[in-house]
Backbone as a chain_set.jsonl record, in Angstrom:
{"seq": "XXXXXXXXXXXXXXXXXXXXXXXXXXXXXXXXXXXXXXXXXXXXXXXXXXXXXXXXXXXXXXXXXXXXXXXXXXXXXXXXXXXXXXXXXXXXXXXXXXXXXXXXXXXXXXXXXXXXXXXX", "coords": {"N": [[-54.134, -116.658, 130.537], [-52.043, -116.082, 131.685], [-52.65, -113.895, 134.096], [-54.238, -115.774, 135.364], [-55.474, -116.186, 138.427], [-56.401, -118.701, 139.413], [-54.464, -120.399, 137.692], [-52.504, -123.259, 137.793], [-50.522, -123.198, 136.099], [-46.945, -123.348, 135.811], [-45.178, -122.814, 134.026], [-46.295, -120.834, 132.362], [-46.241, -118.613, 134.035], [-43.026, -117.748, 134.393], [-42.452, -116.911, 132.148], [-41.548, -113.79, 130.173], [-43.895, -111.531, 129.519], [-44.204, -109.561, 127.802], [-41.927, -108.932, 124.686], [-39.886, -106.458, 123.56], [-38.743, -104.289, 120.824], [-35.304, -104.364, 119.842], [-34.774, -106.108, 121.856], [-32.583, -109.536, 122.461], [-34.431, -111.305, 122.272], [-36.416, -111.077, 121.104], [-39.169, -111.295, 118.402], [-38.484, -114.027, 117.813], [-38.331, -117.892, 118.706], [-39.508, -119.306, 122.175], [-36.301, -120.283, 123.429], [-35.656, -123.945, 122.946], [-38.144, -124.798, 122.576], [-40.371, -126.652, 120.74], [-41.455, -125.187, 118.793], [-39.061, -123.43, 117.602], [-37.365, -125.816, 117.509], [-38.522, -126.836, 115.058], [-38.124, -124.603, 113.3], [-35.715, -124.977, 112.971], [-35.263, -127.239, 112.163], [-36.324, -126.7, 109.546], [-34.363, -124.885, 108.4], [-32.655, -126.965, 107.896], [-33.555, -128.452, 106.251], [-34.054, -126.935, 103.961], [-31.16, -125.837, 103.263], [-30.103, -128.732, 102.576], [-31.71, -128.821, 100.41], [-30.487, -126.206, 98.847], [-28.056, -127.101, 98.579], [-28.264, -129.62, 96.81], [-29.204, -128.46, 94.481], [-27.54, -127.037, 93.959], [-25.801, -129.498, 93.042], [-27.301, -130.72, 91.313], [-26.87, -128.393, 88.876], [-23.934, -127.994, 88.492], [-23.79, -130.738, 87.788], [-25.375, -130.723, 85.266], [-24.811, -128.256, 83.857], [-22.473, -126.786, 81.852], [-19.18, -125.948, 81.272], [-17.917, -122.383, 81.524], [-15.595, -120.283, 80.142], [-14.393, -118.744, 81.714], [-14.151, -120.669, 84.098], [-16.446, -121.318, 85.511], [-19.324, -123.082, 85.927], [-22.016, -123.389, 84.375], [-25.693, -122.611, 83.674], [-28.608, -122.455, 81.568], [-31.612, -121.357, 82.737], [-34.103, -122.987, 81.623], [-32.979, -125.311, 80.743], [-32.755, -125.725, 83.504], [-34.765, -125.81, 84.491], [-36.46, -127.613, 83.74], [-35.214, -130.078, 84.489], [-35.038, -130.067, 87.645], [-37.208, -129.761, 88.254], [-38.417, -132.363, 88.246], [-37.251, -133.336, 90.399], [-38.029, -131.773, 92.669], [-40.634, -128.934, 93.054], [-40.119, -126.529, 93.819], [-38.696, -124.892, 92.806], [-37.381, -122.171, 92.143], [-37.819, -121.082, 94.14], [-35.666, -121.895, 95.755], [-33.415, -121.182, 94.248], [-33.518, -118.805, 94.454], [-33.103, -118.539, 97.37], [-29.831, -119.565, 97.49], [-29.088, -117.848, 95.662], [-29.224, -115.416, 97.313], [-27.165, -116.667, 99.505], [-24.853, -116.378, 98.168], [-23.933, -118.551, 96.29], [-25.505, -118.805, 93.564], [-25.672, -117.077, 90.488], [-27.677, -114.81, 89.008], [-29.566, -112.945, 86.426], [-31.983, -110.416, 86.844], [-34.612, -110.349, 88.832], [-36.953, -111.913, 89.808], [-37.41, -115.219, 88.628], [-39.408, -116.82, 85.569], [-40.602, -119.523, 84.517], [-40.845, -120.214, 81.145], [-41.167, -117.476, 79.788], [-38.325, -116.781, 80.787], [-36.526, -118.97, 80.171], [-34.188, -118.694, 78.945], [-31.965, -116.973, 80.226], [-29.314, -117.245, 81.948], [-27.686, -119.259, 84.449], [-25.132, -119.037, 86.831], [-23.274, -121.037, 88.276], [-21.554, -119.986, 91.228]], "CA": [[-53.852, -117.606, 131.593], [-50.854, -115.862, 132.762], [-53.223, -112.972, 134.897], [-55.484, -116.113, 135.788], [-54.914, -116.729, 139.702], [-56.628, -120.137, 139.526], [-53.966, -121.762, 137.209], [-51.649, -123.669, 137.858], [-49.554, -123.443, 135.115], [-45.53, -123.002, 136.539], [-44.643, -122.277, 132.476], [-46.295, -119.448, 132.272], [-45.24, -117.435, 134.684], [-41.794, -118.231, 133.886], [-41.835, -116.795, 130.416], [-42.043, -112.845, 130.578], [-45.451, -110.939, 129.418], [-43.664, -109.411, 126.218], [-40.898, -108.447, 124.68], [-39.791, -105.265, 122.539], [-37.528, -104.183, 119.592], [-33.91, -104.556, 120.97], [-34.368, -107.26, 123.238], [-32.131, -110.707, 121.789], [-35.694, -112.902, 122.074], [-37.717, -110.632, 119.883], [-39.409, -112.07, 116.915], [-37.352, -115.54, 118.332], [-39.195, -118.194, 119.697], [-38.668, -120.01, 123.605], [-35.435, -121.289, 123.285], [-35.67, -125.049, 123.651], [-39.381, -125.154, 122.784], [-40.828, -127.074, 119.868], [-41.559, -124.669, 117.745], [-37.503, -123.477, 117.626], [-36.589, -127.217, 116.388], [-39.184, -126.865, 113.802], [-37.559, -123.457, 112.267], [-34.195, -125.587, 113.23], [-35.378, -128.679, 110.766], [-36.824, -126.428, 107.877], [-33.549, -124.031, 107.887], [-31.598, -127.53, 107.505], [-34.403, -129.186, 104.866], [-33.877, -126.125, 103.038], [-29.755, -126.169, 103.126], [-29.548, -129.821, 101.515], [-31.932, -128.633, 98.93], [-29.366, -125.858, 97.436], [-26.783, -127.926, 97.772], [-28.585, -130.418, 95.7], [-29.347, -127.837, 93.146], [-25.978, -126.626, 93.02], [-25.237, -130.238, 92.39], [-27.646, -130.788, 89.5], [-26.217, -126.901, 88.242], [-22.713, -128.632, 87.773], [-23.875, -132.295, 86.169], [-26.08, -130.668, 84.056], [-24.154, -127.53, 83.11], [-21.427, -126.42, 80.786], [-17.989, -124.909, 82.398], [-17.529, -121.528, 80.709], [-13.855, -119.943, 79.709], [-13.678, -118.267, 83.655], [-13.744, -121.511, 84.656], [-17.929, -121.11, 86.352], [-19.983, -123.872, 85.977], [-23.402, -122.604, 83.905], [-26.884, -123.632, 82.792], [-30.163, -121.514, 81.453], [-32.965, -121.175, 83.549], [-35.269, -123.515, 81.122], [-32.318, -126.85, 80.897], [-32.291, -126.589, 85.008], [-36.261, -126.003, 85.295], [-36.663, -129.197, 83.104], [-34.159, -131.098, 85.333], [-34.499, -130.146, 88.827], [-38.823, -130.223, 88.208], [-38.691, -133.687, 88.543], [-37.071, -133.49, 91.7], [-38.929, -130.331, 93.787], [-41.238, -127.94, 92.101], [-39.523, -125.335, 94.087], [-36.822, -124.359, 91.569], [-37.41, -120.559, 91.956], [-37.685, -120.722, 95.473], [-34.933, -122.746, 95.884], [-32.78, -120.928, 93.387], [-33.319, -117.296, 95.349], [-31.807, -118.796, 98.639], [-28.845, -120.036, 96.907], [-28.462, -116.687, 95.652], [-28.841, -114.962, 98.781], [-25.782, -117.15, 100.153], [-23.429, -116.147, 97.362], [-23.732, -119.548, 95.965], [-25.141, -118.939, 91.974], [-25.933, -115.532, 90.292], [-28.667, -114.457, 87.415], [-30.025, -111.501, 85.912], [-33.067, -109.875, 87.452], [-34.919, -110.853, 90.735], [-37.646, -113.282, 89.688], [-37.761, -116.077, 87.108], [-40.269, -117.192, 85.464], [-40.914, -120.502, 83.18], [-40.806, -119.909, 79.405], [-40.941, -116.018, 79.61], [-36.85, -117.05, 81.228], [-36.162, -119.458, 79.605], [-32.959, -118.437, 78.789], [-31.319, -116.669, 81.715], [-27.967, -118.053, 82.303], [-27.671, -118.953, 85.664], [-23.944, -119.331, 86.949], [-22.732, -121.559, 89.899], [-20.189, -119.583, 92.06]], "C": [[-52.778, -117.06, 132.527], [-51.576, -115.036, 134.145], [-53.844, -113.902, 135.815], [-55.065, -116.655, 137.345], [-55.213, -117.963, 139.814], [-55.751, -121.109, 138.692], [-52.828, -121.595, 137.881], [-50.343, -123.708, 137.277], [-48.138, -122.513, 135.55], [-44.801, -122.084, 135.15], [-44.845, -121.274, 132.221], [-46.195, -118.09, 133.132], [-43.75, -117.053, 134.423], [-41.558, -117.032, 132.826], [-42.667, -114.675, 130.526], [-42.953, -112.389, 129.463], [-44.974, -110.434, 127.894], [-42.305, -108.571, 126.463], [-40.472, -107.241, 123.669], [-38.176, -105.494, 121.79], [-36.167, -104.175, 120.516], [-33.601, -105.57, 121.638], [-33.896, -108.623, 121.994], [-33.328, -111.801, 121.531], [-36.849, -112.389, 121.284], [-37.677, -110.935, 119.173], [-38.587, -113.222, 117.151], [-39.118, -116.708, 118.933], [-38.475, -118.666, 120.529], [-37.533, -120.486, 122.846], [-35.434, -123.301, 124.038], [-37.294, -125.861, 123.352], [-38.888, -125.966, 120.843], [-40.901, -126.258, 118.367], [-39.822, -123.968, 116.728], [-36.746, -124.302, 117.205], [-37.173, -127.371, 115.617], [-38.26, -125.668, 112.519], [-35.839, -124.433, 112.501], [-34.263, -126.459, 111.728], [-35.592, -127.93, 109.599], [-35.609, -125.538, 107.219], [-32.371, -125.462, 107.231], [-31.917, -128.029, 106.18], [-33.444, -127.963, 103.804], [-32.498, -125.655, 102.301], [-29.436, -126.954, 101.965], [-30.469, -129.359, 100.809], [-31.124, -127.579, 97.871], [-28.449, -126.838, 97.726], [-27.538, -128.863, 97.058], [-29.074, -129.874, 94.415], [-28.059, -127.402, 92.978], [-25.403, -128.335, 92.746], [-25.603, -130.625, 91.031], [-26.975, -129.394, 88.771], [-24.72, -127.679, 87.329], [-22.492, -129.652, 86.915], [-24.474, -131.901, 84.913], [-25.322, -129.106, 83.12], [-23.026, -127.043, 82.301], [-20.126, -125.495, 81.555], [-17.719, -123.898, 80.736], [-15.891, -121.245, 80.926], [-13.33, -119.401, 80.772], [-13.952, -119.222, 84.555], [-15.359, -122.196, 85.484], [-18.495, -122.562, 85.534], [-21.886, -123.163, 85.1], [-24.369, -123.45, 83.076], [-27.987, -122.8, 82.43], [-31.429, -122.29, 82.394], [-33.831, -122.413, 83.01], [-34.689, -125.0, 81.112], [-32.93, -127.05, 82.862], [-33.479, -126.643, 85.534], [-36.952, -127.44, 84.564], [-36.248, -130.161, 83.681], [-34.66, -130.854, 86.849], [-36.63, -130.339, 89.338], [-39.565, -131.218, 88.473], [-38.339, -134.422, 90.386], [-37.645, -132.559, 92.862], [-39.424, -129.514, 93.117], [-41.108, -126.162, 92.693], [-38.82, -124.35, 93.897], [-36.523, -123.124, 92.237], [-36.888, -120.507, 93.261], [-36.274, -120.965, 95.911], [-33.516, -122.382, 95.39], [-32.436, -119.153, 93.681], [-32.84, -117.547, 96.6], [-31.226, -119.195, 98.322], [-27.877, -118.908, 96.555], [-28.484, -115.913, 96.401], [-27.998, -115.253, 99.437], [-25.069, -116.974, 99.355], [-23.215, -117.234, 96.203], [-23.963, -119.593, 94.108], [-25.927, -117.545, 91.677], [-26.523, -115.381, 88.644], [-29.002, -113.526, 87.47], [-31.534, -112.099, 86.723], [-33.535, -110.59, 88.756], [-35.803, -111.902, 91.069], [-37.446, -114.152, 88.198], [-38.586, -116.775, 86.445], [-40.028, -118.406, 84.034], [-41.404, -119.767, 81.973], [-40.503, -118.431, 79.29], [-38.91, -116.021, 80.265], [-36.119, -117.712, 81.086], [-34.323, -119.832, 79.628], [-31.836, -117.675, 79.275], [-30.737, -117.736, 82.516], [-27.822, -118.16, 84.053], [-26.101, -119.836, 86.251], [-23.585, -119.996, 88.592], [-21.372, -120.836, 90.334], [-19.296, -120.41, 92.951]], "O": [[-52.585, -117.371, 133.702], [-51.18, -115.413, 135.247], [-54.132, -113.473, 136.933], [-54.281, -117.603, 137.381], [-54.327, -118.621, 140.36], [-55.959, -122.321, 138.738], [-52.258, -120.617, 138.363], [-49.308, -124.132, 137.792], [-48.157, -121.284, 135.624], [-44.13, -121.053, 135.213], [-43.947, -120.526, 131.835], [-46.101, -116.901, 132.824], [-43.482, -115.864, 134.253], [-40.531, -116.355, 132.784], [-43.819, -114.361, 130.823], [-42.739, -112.926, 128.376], [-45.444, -110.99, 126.902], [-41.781, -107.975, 127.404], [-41.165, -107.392, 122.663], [-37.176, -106.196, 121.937], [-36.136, -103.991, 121.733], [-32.481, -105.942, 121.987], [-34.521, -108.794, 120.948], [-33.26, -112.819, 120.843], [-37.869, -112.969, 120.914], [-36.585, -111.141, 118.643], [-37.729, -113.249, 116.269], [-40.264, -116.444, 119.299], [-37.255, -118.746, 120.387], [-37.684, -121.034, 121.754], [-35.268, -123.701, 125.19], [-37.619, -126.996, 123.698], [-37.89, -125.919, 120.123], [-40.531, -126.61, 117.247], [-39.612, -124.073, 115.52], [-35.683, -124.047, 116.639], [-36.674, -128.242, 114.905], [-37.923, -125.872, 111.353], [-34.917, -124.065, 111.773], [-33.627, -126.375, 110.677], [-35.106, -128.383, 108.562], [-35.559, -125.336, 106.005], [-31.497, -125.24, 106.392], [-31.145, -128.116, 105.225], [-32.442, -128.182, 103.124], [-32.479, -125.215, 101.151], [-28.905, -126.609, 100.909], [-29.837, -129.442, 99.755], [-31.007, -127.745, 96.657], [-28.082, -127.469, 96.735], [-26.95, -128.668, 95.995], [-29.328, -130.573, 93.434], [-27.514, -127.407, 91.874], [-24.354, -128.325, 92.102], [-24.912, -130.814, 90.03], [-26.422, -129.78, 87.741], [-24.518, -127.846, 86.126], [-21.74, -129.801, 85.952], [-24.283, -132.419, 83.812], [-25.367, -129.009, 81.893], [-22.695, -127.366, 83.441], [-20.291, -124.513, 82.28], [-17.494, -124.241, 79.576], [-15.146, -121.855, 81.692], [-12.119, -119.416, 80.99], [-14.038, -118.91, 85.742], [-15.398, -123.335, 85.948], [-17.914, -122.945, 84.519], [-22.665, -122.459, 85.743], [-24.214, -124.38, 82.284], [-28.38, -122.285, 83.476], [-31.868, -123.429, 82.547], [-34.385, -123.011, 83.934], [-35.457, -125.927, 81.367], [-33.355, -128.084, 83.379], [-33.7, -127.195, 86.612], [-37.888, -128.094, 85.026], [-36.817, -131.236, 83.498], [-34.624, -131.97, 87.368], [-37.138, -130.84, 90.341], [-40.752, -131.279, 88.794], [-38.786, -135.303, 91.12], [-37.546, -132.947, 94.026], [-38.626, -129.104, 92.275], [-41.627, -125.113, 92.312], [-38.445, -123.346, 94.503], [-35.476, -123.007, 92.873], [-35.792, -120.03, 93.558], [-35.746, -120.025, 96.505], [-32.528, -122.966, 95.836], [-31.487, -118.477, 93.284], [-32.055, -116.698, 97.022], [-31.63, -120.29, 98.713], [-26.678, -118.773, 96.8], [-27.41, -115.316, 96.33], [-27.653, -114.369, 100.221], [-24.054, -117.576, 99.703], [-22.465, -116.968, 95.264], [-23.138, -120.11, 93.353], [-26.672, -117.012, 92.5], [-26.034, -115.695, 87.558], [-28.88, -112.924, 88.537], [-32.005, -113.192, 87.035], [-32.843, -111.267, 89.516], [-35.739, -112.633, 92.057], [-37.369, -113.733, 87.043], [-38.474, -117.898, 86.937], [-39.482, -118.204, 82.949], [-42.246, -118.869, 81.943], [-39.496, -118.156, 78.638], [-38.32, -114.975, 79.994], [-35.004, -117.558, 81.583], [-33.597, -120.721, 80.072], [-30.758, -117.768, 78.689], [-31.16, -118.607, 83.277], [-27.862, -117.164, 84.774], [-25.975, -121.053, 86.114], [-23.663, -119.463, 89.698], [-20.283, -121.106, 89.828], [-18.31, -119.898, 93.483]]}, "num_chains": 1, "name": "protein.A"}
């Protein structure tokens, strides 16, 4: 539509043809558009859900002798199951922000059972 001389459309001219590596709007979308307050809402959804797992982490876990807050993998996938069946997911952006720290990189029900997982 942008090439097409018969439209009308003011928007797309506007918005340039593409953009490359380097430039601040690559891989971005319009600022201001729709799709931009969608990745806006799911980065916040996704926020209050660790903090609500680091809150079940602390009611439901045990404070060790350095003072950490801790629970195994299989108490907090029993507990937090009832509330989002996202655990894992949910439980790798948490640790990507610094927030709680376990052995290896995925976890898996029953085979992990028991992989301590520590609130920072």
């Amino acid at each position: 539509q942008r090439k097409n001389p018969f439209s009308n459309d003011s928007r797309l001219a506007s918005k340039p043809m593409h953009t490359h590596r380097g430039d601040p709007t690559y891989g971005r979308p319009p600022e201001g558009s729709q799709t931009e307050q969608r990745g806006k809402d799911a980065h916040s959804h996704v926020g209050k859900e660790v903090e609500e797992l680091c809150l079940i982490i602390r009611s439901t876990g045990e404070v060790g002798e350095d003072g950490h807050v801790s629970v195994t993998f299989g108490q907090l996938f029993e507990t937090y199951v009832t509330i989002s069946n996202k655990v894992v997911g949910i439980l790798l952006r948490a640790r990507k922000h610094g927030l709680v720290h376990f052995e290896g990189e995925m976890l898996w029900q029953g085979k992990d059972d028991d992989v301590v997982i520590t609130l920072l």
